[in-house]
C-alpha positions as CSV (number, residue, x, y, z in Angstrom):
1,X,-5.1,-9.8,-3.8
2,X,-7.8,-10.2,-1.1
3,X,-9.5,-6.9,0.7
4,X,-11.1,-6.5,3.7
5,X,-13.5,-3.3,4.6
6,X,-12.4,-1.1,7.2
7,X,-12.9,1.9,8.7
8,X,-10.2,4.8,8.9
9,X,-10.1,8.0,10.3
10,X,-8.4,10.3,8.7
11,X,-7.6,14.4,8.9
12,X,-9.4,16.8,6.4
13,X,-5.9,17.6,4.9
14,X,-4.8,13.9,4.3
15,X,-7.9,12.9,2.9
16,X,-8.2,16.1,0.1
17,X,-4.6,15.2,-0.6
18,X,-5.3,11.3,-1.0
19,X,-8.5,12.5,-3.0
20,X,-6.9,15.0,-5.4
21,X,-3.8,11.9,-6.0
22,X,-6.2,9.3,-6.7
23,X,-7.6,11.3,-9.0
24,X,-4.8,12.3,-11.0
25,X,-3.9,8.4,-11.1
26,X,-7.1,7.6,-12.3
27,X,-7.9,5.2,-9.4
28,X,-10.3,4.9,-6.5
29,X,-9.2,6.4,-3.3
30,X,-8.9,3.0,-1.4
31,X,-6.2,1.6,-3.9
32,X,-4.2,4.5,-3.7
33,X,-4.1,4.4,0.0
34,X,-3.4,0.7,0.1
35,X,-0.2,1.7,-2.8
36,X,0.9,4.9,-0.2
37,X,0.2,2.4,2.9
38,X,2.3,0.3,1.3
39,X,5.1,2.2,0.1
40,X,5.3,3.5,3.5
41,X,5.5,0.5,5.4
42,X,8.5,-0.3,3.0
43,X,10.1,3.1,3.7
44,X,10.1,2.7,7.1
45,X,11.4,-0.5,6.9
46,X,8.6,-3.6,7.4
47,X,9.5,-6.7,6.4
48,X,6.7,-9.0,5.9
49,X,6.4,-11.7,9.3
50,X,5.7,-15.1,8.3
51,X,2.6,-16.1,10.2
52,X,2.0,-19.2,8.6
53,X,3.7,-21.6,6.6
54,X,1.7,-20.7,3.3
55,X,4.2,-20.7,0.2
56,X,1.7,-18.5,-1.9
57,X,1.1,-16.1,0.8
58,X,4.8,-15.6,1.6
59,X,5.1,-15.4,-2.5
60,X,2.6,-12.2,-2.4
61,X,4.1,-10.6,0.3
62,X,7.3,-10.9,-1.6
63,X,5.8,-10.0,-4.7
64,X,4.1,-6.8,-3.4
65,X,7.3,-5.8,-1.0
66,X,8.9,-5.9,-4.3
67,X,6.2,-4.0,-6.3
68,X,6.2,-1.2,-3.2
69,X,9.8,-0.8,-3.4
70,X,9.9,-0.2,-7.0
71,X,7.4,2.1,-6.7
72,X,9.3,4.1,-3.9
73,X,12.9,4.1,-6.6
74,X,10.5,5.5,-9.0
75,X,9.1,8.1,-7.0
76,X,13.2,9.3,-6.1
């Protein structure tokens, strides 16, 4: 999957807690706020917009909507 560098502005709090969760997953802080970014698009109900008429890209989005949701049944 392709990333891009950004900057984000986050609260003390969030940013310990993402810290501390990374941590215990033994990942780097971006990937797990991509995962939570993720997962929390899906919970709130995002469905991936076609914006061009790319098989393969429509095939990740589908692939990590379904990967996102999976994590989310796991979590309860």
């Amino acid at each position: 999957m392709a990333t891009r560098k950004v900057t984000l502005s986050l609260d003390s709090g969030a940013l310990e807690f993402a810290e501390r969760a990374a941590k215990a997953h033994g990942i780097s802080v971006s990937s797990w706020l991509s995962k939570a970014a993720r997962r929390e698009a899906v919970r709130t109900g995002y469905t991936p917009q076609a914006v061009a008429p790319v098989e393969a890209a429509a095939d990740s989005d589908e692939a990590e909507r379904t990967a996102a949701e999976e994590d989310l049944r796991a979590q309860g």
